[in-house]
N, C-alpha and C positions, 0 to 999 in steps of 0.2 A: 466313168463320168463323161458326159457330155457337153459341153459351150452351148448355148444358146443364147440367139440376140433377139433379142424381143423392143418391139416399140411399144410404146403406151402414149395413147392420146385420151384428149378429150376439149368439147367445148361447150356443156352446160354443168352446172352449178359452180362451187371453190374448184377450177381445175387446179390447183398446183398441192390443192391440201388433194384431191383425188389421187391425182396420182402417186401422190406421196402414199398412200393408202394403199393405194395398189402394189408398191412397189414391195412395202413391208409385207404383204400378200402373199406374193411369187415367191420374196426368198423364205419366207418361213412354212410355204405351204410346196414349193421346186426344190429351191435350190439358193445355194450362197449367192450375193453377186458378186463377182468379180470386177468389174467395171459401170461406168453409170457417164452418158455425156450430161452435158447441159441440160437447160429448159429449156427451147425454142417455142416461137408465135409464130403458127402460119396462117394464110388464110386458108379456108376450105379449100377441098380439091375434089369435082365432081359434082359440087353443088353449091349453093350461094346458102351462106351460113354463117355463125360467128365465130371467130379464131378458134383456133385449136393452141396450146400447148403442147408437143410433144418431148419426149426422153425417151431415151435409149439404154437399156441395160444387156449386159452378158451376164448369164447365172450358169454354174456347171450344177449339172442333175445327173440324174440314176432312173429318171422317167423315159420314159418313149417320146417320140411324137406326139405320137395321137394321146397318150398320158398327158403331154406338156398342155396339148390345143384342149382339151377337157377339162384339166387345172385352170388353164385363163379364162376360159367358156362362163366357168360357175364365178370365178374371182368376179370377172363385171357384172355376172349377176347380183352376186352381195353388194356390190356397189351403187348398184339402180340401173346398168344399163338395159333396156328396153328393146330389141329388134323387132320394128316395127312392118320394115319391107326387107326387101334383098337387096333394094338402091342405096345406095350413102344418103348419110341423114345425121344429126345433131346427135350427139350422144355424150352419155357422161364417161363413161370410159372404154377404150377400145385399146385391146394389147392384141397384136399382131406375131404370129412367129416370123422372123425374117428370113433368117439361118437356124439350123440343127447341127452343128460340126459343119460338117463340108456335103451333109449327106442331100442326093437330089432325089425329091421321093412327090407322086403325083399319084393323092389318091381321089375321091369322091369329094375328101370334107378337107383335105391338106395336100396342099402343094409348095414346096419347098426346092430351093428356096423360093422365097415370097415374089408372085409372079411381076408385080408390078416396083419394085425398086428400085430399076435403072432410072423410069422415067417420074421419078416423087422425088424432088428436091428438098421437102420436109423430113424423110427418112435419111437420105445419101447424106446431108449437109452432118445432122448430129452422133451420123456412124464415121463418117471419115474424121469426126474430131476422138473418136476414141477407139477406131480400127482400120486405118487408114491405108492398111498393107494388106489388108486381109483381104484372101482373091476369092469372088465369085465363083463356086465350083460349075456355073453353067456356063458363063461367059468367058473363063479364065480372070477377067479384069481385076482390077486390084481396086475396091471402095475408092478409093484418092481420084481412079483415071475414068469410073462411074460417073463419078460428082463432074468432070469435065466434060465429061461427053452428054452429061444430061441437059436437056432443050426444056426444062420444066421452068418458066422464069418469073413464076410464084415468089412472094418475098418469104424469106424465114429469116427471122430475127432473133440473136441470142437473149435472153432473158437473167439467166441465173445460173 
Protein backbone atom coordinates (compact mmCIF):
# COMPACT_ATOMS: atom_id res chain seq x y z
CA UNK A 1 0.00 0.00 0.00
CA UNK A 2 0.92 3.44 -0.82
CA UNK A 3 -0.09 7.11 0.76
CA UNK A 4 -1.05 9.33 -1.65
CA UNK A 5 -1.91 13.13 -1.44
CA UNK A 6 -4.08 14.36 -3.83
CA UNK A 7 -5.57 17.97 -4.34
CA UNK A 8 -8.97 18.46 -5.77
CA UNK A 9 -10.15 21.63 -6.94
CA UNK A 10 -12.51 23.31 -8.89
CA UNK A 11 -14.38 26.74 -9.77
CA UNK A 12 -17.45 26.04 -12.02
CA UNK A 13 -20.74 24.63 -11.25
CA UNK A 14 -21.86 23.43 -7.05
CA UNK A 15 -18.05 23.26 -6.25
CA UNK A 16 -18.30 21.88 -2.82
CA UNK A 17 -21.15 19.24 -3.87
CA UNK A 18 -18.19 18.49 -6.75
CA UNK A 19 -15.77 17.75 -4.98
CA UNK A 20 -17.56 15.92 -2.54
CA UNK A 21 -18.32 13.82 -5.60
CA UNK A 22 -15.03 13.42 -6.32
CA UNK A 23 -13.84 12.44 -3.30
CA UNK A 24 -16.36 9.57 -2.96
CA UNK A 25 -14.77 8.67 -6.42
CA UNK A 26 -11.04 8.24 -5.60
CA UNK A 27 -11.78 6.30 -2.36
CA UNK A 28 -14.14 3.81 -3.92
CA UNK A 29 -12.54 3.63 -7.24
CA UNK A 30 -8.22 4.13 -5.33
CA UNK A 31 -8.13 3.74 -2.29
CA UNK A 32 -9.44 4.47 1.44
CA UNK A 33 -8.92 7.98 2.73
CA UNK A 34 -6.91 8.29 5.35
CA UNK A 35 -7.09 11.97 5.93
CA UNK A 36 -9.09 14.95 4.41
CA UNK A 37 -8.08 18.86 5.24
CA UNK A 38 -10.53 21.49 5.12
CA UNK A 39 -12.33 23.45 2.13
CA UNK A 40 -10.37 26.29 1.30
CA UNK A 41 -11.34 29.53 -1.34
CA UNK A 42 -8.64 30.81 -3.41
CA UNK A 43 -8.35 32.94 -5.96
CA UNK A 44 -7.17 31.63 -9.41
CA UNK A 45 -3.48 31.19 -9.94
CA UNK A 46 -2.31 31.63 -13.50
CA UNK A 47 -5.34 33.31 -14.77
CA UNK A 48 -8.04 35.67 -13.90
CA UNK A 49 -11.02 33.52 -13.05
CA UNK A 50 -13.50 32.74 -10.23
CA UNK A 51 -12.62 31.10 -6.88
CA UNK A 52 -11.67 27.86 -6.54
CA UNK A 53 -12.43 25.72 -3.61
CA UNK A 54 -9.84 23.41 -2.86
CA UNK A 55 -9.20 19.91 -0.38
CA UNK A 56 -6.84 17.82 0.25
CA UNK A 57 -6.86 14.24 0.88
CA UNK A 58 -4.27 11.21 1.67
CA UNK A 59 -5.78 7.61 0.34
CA UNK A 60 -3.50 4.48 0.59
CA UNK A 61 -3.70 2.40 -2.79
CA UNK A 62 -2.41 -0.77 -4.43
CA UNK A 63 -2.30 1.31 -7.93
CA UNK A 64 0.73 2.70 -9.45
CA UNK A 65 1.37 6.15 -10.39
CA UNK A 66 0.49 6.31 -13.59
CA UNK A 67 -2.63 3.89 -12.34
CA UNK A 68 -3.50 6.57 -9.82
CA UNK A 69 -2.99 9.69 -12.67
CA UNK A 70 -5.43 7.55 -15.03
CA UNK A 71 -7.99 6.86 -12.23
CA UNK A 72 -8.18 10.88 -11.53
CA UNK A 73 -7.85 11.52 -15.59
CA UNK A 74 -11.49 9.63 -16.18
CA UNK A 75 -12.96 10.64 -12.42
CA UNK A 76 -13.06 14.39 -13.87
CA UNK A 77 -14.10 13.23 -16.79
CA UNK A 78 -17.33 11.77 -15.34
CA UNK A 79 -17.54 14.91 -13.73
CA UNK A 80 -17.71 17.18 -16.76
CA UNK A 81 -14.29 18.33 -16.77
CA UNK A 82 -13.48 19.62 -20.26
CA UNK A 83 -9.53 20.19 -21.32
CA UNK A 84 -9.85 22.75 -23.49
CA UNK A 85 -5.90 24.09 -23.86
CA UNK A 86 -2.68 23.10 -22.04
CA UNK A 87 -3.11 26.81 -20.10
CA UNK A 88 -4.94 26.95 -16.84
CA UNK A 89 -8.52 27.62 -17.43
CA UNK A 90 -12.00 27.29 -15.27
CA UNK A 91 -12.83 23.98 -14.58
CA UNK A 92 -15.21 21.84 -12.71
CA UNK A 93 -12.77 19.61 -11.32
CA UNK A 94 -9.17 19.13 -11.20
CA UNK A 95 -7.32 16.44 -8.84
CA UNK A 96 -3.71 16.89 -8.85
CA UNK A 97 -1.20 13.95 -7.55
CA UNK A 98 1.00 15.95 -5.09
CA UNK A 99 2.98 13.15 -3.36
CA UNK A 100 3.11 9.14 -4.06
CA UNK A 101 4.95 7.98 -0.67
CA UNK A 102 8.05 9.82 -0.89
CA UNK A 103 8.79 8.40 -4.40
CA UNK A 104 10.44 11.27 -7.00
CA UNK A 105 9.51 9.98 -10.41
CA UNK A 106 9.60 12.49 -13.92
CA UNK A 107 8.03 10.88 -16.58
CA UNK A 108 6.38 12.40 -19.95
CA UNK A 109 2.62 12.64 -18.42
CA UNK A 110 3.84 12.59 -14.40
CA UNK A 111 6.16 14.32 -12.29
CA UNK A 112 6.22 13.83 -8.77
CA UNK A 113 6.34 15.09 -6.65
CA UNK A 114 4.05 17.85 -8.00
CA UNK A 115 6.37 20.24 -9.64
CA UNK A 116 4.84 23.43 -8.56
CA UNK A 117 4.05 23.19 -4.73
CA UNK A 118 6.53 25.04 -3.01
CA UNK A 119 5.33 28.04 -4.80
CA UNK A 120 0.95 27.56 -4.45
CA UNK A 121 -0.11 28.78 -1.26
CA UNK A 122 -3.49 27.15 -2.12
CA UNK A 123 -1.98 23.65 -1.95
CA UNK A 124 0.88 24.10 0.99
CA UNK A 125 -1.79 26.23 3.26
CA UNK A 126 -4.47 22.86 3.32
CA UNK A 127 -1.50 20.19 3.33
CA UNK A 128 0.27 21.73 6.30
CA UNK A 129 -3.15 21.60 8.13
CA UNK A 130 -3.20 17.83 7.76
CA UNK A 131 0.72 16.97 7.03
CA UNK A 132 2.59 19.33 8.55
CA UNK A 133 5.84 17.19 9.18
CA UNK A 134 5.77 15.55 6.25
CA UNK A 135 9.19 16.15 4.19
CA UNK A 136 9.47 16.89 0.58
CA UNK A 137 11.49 13.94 -0.70
CA UNK A 138 13.15 16.66 -3.39
CA UNK A 139 13.57 19.46 -1.23
CA UNK A 140 14.14 17.65 2.28
CA UNK A 141 11.69 20.56 3.68
CA UNK A 142 9.08 19.62 6.00
CA UNK A 143 5.25 21.00 4.35
CA UNK A 144 5.07 23.50 7.77
CA UNK A 145 8.87 25.18 6.57
CA UNK A 146 7.34 25.11 2.69
CA UNK A 147 4.25 27.17 3.77
CA UNK A 148 6.96 29.74 5.32
CA UNK A 149 9.34 29.97 2.77
CA UNK A 150 6.41 30.32 0.27
CA UNK A 151 6.29 33.98 -1.56
CA UNK A 152 2.72 33.15 -3.13
CA UNK A 153 0.60 35.95 -1.36
CA UNK A 154 -2.79 34.87 -2.96
CA UNK A 155 -5.54 34.79 -0.24
CA UNK A 156 -6.78 31.18 0.89
CA UNK A 157 -9.35 31.22 3.15
CA UNK A 158 -10.81 28.40 5.33
CA UNK A 159 -14.37 27.58 4.50
CA UNK A 160 -15.47 24.27 6.15
Amino acid sequence: MSLVYLILGGNQGNRAEIISRAIDLVTSEIGPKLASSACYESESWGFKSEPFINQIIIIDTNFSPTEVLARTQQIEIRLGRIRNTADYEARTIDIDLLYYDSLVLNTAHLTLPHPRIAVRKFVLVPLAEIAPGFRDPFTQLTILEMLEACTDESTVKRLY
